[in-house]
C-alpha positions as CSV (number, residue, x, y, z in Angstrom):
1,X,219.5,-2.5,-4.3
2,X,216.5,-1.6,-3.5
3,X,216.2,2.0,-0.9
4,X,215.1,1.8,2.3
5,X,211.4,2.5,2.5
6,X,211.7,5.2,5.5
7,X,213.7,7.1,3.2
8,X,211.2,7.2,0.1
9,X,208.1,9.3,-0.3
10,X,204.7,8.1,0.2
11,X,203.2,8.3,-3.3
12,X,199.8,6.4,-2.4
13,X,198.6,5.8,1.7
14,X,195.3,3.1,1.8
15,X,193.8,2.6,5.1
16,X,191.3,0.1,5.8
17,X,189.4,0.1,1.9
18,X,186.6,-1.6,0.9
19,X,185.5,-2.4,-2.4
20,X,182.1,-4.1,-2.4
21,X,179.6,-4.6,-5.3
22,X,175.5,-5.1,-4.4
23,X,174.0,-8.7,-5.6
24,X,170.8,-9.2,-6.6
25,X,168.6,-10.3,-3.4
26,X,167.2,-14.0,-3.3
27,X,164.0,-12.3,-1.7
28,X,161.5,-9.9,-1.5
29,X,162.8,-8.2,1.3
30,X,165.4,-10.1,1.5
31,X,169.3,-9.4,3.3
32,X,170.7,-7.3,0.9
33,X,174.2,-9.4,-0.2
34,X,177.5,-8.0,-1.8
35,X,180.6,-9.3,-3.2
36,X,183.4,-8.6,-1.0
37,X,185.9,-7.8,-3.5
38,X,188.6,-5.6,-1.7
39,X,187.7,-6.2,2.1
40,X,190.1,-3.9,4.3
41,X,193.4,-3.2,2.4
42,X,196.1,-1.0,4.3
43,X,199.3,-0.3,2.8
44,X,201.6,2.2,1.3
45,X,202.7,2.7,-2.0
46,X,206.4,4.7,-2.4
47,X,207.2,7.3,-5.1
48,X,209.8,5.4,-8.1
49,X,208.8,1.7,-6.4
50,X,206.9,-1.6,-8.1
51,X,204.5,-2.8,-6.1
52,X,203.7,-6.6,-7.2
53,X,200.4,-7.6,-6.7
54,X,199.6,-11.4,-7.0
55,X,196.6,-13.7,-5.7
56,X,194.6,-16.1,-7.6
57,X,192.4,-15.7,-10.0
58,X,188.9,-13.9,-8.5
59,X,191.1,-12.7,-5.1
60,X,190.4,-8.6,-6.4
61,X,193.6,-7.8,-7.3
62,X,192.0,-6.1,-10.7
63,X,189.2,-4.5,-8.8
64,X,192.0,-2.9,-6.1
65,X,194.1,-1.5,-9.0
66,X,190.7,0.0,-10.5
67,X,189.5,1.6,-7.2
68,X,193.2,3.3,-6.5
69,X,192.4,5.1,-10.0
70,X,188.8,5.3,-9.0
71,X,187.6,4.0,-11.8
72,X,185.4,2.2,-8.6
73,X,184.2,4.8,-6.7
74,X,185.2,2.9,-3.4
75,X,183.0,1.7,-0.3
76,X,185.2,2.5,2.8
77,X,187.9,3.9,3.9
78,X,190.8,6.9,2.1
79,X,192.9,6.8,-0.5
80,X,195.6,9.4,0.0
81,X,197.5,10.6,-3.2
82,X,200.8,12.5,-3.1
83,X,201.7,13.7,-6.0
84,X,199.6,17.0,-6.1
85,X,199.2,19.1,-3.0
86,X,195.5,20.2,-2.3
87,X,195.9,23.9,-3.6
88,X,197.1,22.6,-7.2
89,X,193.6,20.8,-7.0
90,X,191.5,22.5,-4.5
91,X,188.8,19.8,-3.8
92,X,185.6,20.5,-3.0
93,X,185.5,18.1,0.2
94,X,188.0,20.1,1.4
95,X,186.0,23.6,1.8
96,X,183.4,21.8,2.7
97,X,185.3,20.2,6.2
98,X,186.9,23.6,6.6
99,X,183.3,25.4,6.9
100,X,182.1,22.4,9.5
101,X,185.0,22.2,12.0
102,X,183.2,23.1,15.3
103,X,179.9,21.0,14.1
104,X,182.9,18.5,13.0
105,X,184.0,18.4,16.1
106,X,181.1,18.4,18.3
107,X,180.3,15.0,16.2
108,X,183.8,13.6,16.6
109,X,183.4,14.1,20.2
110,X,179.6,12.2,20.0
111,X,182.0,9.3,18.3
112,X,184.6,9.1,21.1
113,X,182.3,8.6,23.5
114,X,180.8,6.0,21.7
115,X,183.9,4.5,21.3
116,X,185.3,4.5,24.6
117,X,182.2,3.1,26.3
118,X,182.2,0.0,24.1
119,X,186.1,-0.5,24.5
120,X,185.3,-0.3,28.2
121,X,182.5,-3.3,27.5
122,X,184.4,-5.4,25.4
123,X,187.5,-5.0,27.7
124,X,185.4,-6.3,30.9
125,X,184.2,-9.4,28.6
126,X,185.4,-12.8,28.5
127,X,187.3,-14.4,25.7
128,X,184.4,-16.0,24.1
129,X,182.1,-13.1,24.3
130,X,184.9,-11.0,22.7
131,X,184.7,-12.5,19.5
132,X,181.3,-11.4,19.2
133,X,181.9,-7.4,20.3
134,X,184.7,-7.4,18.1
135,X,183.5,-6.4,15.0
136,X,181.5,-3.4,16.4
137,X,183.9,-2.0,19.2
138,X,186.6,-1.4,15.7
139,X,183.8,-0.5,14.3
140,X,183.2,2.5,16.3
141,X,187.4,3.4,16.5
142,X,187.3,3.7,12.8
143,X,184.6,5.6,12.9
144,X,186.1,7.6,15.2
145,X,189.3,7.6,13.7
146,X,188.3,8.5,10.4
147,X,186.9,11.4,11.4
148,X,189.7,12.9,13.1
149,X,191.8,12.2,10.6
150,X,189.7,14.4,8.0
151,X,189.9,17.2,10.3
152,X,193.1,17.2,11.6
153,X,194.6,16.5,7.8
154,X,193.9,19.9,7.0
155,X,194.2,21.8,9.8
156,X,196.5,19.9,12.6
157,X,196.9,20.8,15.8
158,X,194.7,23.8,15.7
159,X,192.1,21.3,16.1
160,X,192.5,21.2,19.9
161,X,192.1,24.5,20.6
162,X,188.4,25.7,21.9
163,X,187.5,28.1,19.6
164,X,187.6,26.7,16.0
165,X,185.7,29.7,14.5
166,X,189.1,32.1,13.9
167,X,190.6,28.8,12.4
168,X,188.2,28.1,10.1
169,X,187.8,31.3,8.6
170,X,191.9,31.6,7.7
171,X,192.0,28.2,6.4
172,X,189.1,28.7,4.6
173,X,190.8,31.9,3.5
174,X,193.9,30.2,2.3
175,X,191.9,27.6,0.5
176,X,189.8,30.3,-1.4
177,X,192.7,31.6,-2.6
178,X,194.6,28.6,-3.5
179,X,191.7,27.8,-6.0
180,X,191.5,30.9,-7.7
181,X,195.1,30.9,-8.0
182,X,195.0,27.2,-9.2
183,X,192.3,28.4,-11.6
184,X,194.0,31.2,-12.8
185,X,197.3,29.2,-13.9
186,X,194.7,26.6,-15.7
187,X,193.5,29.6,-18.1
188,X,197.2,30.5,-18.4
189,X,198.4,27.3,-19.4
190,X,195.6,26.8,-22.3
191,X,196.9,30.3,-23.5
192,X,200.4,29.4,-23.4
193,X,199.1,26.3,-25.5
194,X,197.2,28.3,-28.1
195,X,200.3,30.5,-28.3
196,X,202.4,27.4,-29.2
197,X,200.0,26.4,-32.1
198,X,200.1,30.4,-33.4
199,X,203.6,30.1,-33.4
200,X,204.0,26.7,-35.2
201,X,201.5,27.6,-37.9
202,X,203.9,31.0,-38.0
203,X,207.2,29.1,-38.2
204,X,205.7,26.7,-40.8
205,X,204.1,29.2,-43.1
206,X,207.3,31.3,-43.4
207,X,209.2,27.6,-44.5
208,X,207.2,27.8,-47.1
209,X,207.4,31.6,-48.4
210,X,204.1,32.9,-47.0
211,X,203.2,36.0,-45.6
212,X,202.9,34.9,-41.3
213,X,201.7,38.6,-40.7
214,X,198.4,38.2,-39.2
215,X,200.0,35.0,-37.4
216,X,202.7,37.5,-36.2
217,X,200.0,39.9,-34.8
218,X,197.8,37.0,-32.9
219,X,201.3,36.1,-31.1
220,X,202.0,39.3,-30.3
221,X,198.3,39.9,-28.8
222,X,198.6,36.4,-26.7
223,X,201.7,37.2,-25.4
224,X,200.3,40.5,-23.8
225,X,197.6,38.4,-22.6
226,X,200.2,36.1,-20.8
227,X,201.8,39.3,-19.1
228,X,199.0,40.1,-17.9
229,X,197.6,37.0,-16.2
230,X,201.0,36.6,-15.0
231,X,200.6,39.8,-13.0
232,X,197.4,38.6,-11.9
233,X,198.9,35.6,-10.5
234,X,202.0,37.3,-9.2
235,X,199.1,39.5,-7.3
236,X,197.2,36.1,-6.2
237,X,201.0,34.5,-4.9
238,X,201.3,37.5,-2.6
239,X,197.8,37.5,-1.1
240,X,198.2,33.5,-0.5
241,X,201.8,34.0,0.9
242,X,200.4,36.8,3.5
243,X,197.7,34.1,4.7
244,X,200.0,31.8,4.8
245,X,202.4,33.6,7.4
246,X,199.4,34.5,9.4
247,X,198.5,30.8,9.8
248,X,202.1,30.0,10.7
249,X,202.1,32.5,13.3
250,X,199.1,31.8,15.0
251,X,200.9,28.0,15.0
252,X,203.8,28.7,16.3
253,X,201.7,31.2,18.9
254,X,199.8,27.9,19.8
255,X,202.8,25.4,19.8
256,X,203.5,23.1,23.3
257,X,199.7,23.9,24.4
258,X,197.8,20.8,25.2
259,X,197.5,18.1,22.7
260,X,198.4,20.6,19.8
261,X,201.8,19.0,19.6
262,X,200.5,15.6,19.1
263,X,197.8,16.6,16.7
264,X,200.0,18.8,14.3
265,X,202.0,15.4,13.7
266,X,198.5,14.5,11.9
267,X,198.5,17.3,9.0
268,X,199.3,16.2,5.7
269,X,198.6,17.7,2.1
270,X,197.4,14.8,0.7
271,X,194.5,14.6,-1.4
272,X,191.8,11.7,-0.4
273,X,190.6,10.5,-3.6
274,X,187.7,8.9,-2.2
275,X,185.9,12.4,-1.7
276,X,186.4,14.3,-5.1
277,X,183.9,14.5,-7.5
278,X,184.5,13.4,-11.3
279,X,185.6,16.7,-12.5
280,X,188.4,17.2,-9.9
281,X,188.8,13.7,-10.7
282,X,189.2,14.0,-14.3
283,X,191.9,16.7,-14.1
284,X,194.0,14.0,-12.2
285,X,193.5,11.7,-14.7
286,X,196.6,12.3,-16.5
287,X,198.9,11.6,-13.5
288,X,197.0,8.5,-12.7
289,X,196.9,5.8,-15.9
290,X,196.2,2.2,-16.8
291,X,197.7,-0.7,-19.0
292,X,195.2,-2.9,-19.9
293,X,195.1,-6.7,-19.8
294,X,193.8,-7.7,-23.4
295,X,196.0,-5.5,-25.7
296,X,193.2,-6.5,-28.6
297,X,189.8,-4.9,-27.1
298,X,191.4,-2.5,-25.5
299,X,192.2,-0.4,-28.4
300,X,189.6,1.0,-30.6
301,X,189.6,-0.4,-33.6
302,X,188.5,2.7,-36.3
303,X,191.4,4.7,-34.8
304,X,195.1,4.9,-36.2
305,X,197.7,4.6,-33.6
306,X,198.5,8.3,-33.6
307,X,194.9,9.0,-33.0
308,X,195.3,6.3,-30.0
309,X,198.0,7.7,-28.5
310,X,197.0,11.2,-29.2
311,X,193.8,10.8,-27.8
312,X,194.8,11.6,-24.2
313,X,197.1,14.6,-24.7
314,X,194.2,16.6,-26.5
315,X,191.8,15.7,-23.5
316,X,194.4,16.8,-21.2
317,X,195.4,19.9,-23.1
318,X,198.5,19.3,-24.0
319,X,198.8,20.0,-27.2
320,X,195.7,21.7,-29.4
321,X,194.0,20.3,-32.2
322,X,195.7,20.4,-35.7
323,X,198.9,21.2,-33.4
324,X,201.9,20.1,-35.9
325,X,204.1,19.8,-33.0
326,X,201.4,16.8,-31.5
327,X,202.3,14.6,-34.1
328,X,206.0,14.8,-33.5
329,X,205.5,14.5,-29.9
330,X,203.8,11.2,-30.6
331,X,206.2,10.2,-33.1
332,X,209.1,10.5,-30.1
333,X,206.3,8.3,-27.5
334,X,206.2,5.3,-30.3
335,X,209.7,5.3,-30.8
336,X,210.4,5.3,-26.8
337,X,207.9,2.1,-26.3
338,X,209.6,0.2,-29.4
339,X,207.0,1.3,-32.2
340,X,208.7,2.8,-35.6
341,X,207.1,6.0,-35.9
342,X,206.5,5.4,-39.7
343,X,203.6,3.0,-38.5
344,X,201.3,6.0,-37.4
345,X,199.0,6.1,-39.2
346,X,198.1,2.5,-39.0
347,X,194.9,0.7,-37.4
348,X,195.2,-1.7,-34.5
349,X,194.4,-5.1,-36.7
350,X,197.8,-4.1,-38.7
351,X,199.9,-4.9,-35.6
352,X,201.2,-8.2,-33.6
353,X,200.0,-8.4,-30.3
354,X,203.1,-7.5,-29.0
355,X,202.9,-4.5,-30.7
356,X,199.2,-3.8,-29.7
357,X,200.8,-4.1,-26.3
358,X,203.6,-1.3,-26.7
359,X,200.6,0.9,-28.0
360,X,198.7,0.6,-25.1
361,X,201.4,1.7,-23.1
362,X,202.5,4.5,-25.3
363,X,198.6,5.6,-24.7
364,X,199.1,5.6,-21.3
365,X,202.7,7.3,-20.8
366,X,202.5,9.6,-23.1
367,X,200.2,12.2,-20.6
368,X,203.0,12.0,-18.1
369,X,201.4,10.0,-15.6
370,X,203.1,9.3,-11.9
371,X,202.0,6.1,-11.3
372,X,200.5,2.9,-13.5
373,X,198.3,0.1,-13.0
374,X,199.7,-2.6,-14.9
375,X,196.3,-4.7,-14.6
376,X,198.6,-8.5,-15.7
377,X,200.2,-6.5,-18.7
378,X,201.7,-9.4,-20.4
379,X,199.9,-11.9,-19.5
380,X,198.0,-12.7,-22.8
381,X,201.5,-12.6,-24.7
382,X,204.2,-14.8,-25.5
383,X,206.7,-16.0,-22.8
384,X,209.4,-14.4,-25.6
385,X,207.5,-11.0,-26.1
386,X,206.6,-11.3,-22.6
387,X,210.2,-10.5,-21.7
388,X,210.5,-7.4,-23.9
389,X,207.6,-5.8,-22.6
390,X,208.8,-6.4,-19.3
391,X,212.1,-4.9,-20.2
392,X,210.9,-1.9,-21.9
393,X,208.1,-1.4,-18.5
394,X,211.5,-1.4,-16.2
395,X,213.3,0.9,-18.8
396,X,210.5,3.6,-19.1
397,X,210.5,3.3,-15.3
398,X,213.3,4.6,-14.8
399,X,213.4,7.1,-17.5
400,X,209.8,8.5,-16.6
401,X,210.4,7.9,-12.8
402,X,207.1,6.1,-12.6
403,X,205.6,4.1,-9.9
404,X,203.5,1.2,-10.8
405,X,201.3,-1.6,-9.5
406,X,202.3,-4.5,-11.4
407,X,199.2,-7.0,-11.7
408,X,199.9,-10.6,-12.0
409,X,199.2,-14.0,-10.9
410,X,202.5,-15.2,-12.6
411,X,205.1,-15.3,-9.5
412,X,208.7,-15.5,-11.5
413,X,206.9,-12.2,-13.6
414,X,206.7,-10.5,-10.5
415,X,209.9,-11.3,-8.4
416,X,211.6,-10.1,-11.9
417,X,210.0,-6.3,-11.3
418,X,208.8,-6.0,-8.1
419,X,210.4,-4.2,-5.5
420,X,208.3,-5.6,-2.8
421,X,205.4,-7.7,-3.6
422,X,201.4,-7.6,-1.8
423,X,199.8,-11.5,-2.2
424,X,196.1,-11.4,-1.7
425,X,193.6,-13.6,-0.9
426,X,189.9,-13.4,-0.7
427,X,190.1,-9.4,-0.8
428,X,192.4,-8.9,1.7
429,X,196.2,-8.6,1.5
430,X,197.6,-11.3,3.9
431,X,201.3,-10.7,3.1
432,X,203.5,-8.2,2.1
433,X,207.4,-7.9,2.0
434,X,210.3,-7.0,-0.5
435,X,210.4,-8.9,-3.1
436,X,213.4,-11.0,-2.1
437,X,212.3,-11.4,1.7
438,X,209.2,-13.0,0.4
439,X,210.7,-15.6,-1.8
440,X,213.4,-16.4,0.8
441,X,211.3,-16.5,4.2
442,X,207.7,-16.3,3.3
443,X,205.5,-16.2,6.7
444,X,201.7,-16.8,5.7
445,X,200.9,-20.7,4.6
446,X,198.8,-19.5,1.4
447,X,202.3,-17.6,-0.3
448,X,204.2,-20.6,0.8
449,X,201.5,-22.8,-1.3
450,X,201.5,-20.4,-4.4
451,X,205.6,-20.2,-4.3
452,X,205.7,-24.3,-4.2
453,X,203.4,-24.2,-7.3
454,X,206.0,-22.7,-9.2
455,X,206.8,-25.2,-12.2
456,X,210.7,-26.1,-12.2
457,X,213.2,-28.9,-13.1
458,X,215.3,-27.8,-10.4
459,X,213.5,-30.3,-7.5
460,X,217.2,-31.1,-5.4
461,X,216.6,-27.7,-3.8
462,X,212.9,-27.8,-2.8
463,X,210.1,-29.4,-1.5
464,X,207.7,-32.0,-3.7
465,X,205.6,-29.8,-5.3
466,X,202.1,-30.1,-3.6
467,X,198.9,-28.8,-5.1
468,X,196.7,-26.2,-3.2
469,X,193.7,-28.2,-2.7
470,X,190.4,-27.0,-2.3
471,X,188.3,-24.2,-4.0
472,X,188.1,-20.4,-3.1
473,X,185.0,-19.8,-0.9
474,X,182.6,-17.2,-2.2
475,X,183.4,-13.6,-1.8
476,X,179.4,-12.7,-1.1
477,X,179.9,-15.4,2.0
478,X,183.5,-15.6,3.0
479,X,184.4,-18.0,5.7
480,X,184.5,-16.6,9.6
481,X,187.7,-16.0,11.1
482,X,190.8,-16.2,8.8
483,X,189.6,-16.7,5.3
484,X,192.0,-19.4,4.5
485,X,191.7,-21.7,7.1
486,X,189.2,-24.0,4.9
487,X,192.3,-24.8,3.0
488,X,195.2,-24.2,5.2
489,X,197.0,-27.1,6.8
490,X,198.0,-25.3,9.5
491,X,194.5,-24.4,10.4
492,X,193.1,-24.2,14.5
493,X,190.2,-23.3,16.0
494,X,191.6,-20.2,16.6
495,X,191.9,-19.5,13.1
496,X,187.9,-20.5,12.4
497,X,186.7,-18.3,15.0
498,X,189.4,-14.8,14.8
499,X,190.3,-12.8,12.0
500,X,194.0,-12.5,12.4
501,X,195.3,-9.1,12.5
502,X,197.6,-7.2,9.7
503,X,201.3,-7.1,11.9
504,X,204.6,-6.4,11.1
505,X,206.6,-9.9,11.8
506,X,210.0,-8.6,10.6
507,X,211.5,-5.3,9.5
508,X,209.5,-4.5,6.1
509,X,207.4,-7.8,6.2
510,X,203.9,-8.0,7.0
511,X,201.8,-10.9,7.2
512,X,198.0,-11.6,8.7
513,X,198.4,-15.2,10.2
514,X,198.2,-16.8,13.3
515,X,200.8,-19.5,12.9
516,X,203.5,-17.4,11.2
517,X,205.7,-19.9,9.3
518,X,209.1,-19.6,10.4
519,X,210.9,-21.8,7.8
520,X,212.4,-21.2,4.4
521,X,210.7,-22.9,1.2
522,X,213.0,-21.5,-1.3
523,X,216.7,-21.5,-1.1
């Protein structure tokens, strides 16, 4: 049964992202043209959930799951992540909007009024002349939006107050010290690692009869240098507590005043993705990980499997080099994804595919990650091995507590795993609902097309199966209005001419349609 999703954490938030990649120009000159890959994705992802994504083949399912990692650094819009606070990661972007709040704001104000004087316009149009405002009155309320939202992330409702100087320089304050104390626990964890090596080399030469006495002194001189950058940090807690009630009090001095209410609601410790740079990306690497598609190229072929898997934990500091305890560790990651740990030291080309598969996600679990693209997993196995990877993915699920995006165009894959399943089309999601809800009562035409695609025997309890006709139009040139209306036969002129909006239809089911099916296809 799956939780209700008010009740689960946000783990991932998207608002309005855009993936687009640059084409060569026909001319000289010429309009430069892109390839609208992702085109204006909203939607949560919740801690401990699968999220099935499905689409045909070229609708940028792979190149969403890609961008969330940021393995594409994205066009538009924020990717908010969860499962860090900012002053375990203190980003860059985050000092730097701290330092510019009153120039910030003196801009967000220039964007307001920009805004409202073209919702005025397009309000006092007619319905035809609408259509063709449209695109740049939302324009200008993202912009808008956007803003504000970077602003008031960080610091809330202090935001409405006139003078933003004082503000700035305690947040700015508290942010300082976050990152040297999120710097200083860094150079205490690789201690604490080299300490572990000392004392596994110790432990392992007195097994053997050897003299560990100059392994004894180098643990006994690295544990005195982990008292004392405990201390320091102890010292560095303190100063960022006393901030910290400082800022709370000057909120609660400033709470009911104006709109400080309303804007405190907007204050979050997310961390937007988007903005960090490849180092602060790179140390969230670990909790963010990828199963590839081809379980063949995907490995490298001139590395053993312990190499493979171990590859990630030395890049990640997790263990040290020539740490004995690594190859254990890995040992106890094979044997959880179904691999005999006697097969270590063997190369890629000495496995099944299956079993190539299993290694890939060992590589990938074995840094601890909180959430997983699984970019279509299994689809270049067997139907029979297919089903034991699947089975092992929902087993390690729930003994990791992992969130995933499960990748797939195969539908009775993803109603198997899915907790509630995205279907996308063109770069845009067009519906989205539990998993069940979707195969019971779908609401947009083109998920009611894919689920009557679905090969069966069992034809007494649904429809003739009828082919989607017609071809995907080109993602450089989609078509105006909704983008499935050149194949939809529900199609009006309505849906040639207005992009139908992203709504909630039912309780946890979204859909982007104007004709919102109201019929069940599936029993």
């Amino acid at each position: 049964m799956q939780t209700n999703q008010t009740e689960k954490k946000v783990l991932l938030r998207i608002s309005h992202l855009k993936q687009w990649f640059p084409v060569k120009k026909t001319t000289i000159g010429g309009e430069q043209l892109y390839v609208r890959a992702n085109d204006d994705i909203s939607l949560d992802i919740y801690e401990g959930e699968t999220l099935g994504l499905v689409g045909e083949s070229g609708c940028g399912k792979s190149t969403l799951g890609r961008v969330l990692l940021q393995l594409y650094h994205q066009t538009e819009g924020k990717t908010m992540y969860y499962g860090r606070t900012i002053d375990s990661l203190a980003p860059a972007y985050v000092e730097k909007t701290l330092k510019h709040l009153e120039s910030g704001r003196a801009k967000l104000r220039e964007l307001e009024a920009k805004r409202d004087k073209l919702v005025r316009e397009y309000e006092s149009l007619d319905e035809t002349s609408r259509r063709a405002k449209k695109a740049e009155k939302d324009k200008a309320v993202k912009e808008a939006h956007s803003l504000f939202l970077d602003m008031a992330q960080l610091v809330g409702g202090f935001l409405a107050l006139d003078d933003l100087k004082p503000v700035s320089e305690l947040f700015l304050q508290e942010y300082r010290s976050a990152a040297a104390l999120h710097k200083m626990r860094e150079a205490r964890d690789l201690v604490q690692i080299d300490r572990n090596a000392v004392e596994g080399r110790r432990d392992a030469a007195k097994q053997k009869g050897k003299n560990a006495a100059s392994l004894e002194a180098k643990l006994r001189k690295l544990d005195a240098d982990l008292k004392a950058r405990d201390e320091k940090i102890a010292a560095g807690e303190a100063e960022l507590a006393k901030i910290r009630t400082e800022i709370e009090s000057l909120r609660i001095q400033n709470a009911g005043k104006g709109k400080f209410d309303e804007y405190e609601r907007y204050r979050d410790d997310g961390i937007d993705l988007a903005k960090l740079g490849y180092k602060e990306m790179r140390q969230l690497r670990k909790d963010l990980q990828l199963i590839f598609q081809d379980p063949y190229s995907s490995l490298n072929p001139r590395m053993t499997v312990g190499q493979i898997i171990g590859e990630g934990l030395l890049a990640h500091n997790f263990f040290q080099k020539n740490d004995d305890r690594m190859m254990d560790y890995v040992m106890q990651v094979m044997e959880n994804c179904g691999l005999s740990s006697y097969m270590i030291h063997r190369y890629p080309h000495q496995f099944s595919g299956g079993q190539r598969q299993r290694i890939g996600i060992a590589r990938s679990l074995a840094v601890k990650p909180k959430f997983v693209v699984c970019d279509e997993a299994v689809s270049a196995l067997d139907v029979s091995i297919q089903s034991q990877v699947i089975n092992l993915l929902q087993d390690l699920k729930e003994q990791e507590h992992l969130t995933y995006l499960f990748i797939t165009h195969d539908l009775s894959v993803v109603k198997y795993i899915s907790d509630r399943i995205a279907v996308m089309y063109l770069g845009n999601v067009v519906e989205l609902a539990r998993s069940e809800d979707l195969f019971a009562h779908p609401l947009h035409p083109y998920t009611e097309a894919l689920l009557l695609a679905i090969p069966t025997t069992d034809l007494d309890h649904r429809k003739q199966i009828v082919p989607l006709e017609g071809d995907i139009p080109s993602p450089i040139k989609p078509p105006k209005g909704c983008k499935f209306h050149t194949r939809c036969k529900y199609a009006t002129d309505l849906c040639r001419e207005v992009v139908p909006d992203f709504v909630e239809a039912e309780p946890g089911h979204f859909v982007a349609c104007h004709h919102i099916l109201d019929h069940k296809v599936i029993e």
